[in-house]
C-alpha positions as CSV (number, residue, x, y, z in Angstrom):
1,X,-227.9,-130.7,-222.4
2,X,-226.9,-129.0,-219.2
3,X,-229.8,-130.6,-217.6
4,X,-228.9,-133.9,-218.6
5,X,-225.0,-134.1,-217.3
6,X,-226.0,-132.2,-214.3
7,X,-228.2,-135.7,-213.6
8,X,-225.4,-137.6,-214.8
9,X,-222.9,-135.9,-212.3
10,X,-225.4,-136.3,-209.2
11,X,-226.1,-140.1,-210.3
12,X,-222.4,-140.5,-211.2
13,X,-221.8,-138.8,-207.5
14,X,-223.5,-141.2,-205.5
15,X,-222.6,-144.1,-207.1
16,X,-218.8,-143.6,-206.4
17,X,-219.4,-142.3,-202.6
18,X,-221.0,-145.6,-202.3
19,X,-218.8,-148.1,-204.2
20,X,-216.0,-146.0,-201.5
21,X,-217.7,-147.1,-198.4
22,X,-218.3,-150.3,-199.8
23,X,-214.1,-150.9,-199.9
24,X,-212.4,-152.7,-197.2
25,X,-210.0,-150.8,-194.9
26,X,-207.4,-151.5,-192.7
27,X,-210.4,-151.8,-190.1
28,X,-212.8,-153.8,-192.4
29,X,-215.4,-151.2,-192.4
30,X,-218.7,-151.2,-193.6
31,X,-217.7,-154.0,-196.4
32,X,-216.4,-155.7,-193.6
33,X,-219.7,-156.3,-192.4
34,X,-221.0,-157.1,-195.8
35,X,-218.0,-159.2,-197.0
36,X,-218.0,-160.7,-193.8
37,X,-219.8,-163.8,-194.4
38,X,-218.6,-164.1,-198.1
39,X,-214.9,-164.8,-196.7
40,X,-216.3,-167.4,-194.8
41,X,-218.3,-169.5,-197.6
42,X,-216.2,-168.5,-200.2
43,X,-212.4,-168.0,-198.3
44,X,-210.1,-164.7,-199.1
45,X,-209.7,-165.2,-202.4
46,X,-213.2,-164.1,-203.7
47,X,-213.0,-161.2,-200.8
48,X,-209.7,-159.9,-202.7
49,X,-211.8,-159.9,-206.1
50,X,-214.1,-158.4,-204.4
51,X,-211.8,-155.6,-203.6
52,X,-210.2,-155.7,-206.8
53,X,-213.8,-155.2,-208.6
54,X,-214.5,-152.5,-207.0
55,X,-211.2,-151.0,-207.0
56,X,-211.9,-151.1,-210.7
57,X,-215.1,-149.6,-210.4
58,X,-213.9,-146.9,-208.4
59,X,-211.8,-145.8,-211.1
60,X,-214.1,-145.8,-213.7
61,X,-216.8,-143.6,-211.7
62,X,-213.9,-141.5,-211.1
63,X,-213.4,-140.8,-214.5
64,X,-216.7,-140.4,-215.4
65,X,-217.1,-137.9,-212.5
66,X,-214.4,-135.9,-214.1
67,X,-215.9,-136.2,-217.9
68,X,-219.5,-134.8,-216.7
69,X,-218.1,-132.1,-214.4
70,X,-216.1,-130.8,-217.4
71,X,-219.5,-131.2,-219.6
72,X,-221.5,-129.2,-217.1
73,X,-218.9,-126.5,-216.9
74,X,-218.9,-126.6,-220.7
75,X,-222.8,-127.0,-221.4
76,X,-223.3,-124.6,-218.3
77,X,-226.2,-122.1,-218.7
């Protein structure tokens, strides 16, 4: 069982420093790049959503990160 949320945490991890530097910034960032051409075809509106998803997402990784480093402390060997 330790084994298991130990994966989770790692997986769980990555997946939020990444949906982090995805985020827009006062200075655009690296979404910037990557939103960059969405704002263009599809105007701000959709690059605020965008935001807003994975503002949401953000939160729920966070979450998660905090359930499965509590479960690995529990579970711990």
């Amino acid at each position: 069982m330790h084994t298991l949320f130990l994966t989770l945490l790692i997986i769980d991890a990555v997946a939020l420093i990444a949906v982090v530097i995805l985020q827009s910034s006062k200075s655009a960032g690296l979404s910037g790049a990557i939103s960059g051409g969405a704002e263009q075809l599809f105007g701000k509106q959709k690059a605020r959503g965008m935001d807003l998803v994975l503002h949401r997402i953000t939160i729920v990784l966070a979450v998660l990160f905090f359930i499965f480093a509590l479960a690995v402390t529990v579970f711990g060997e």
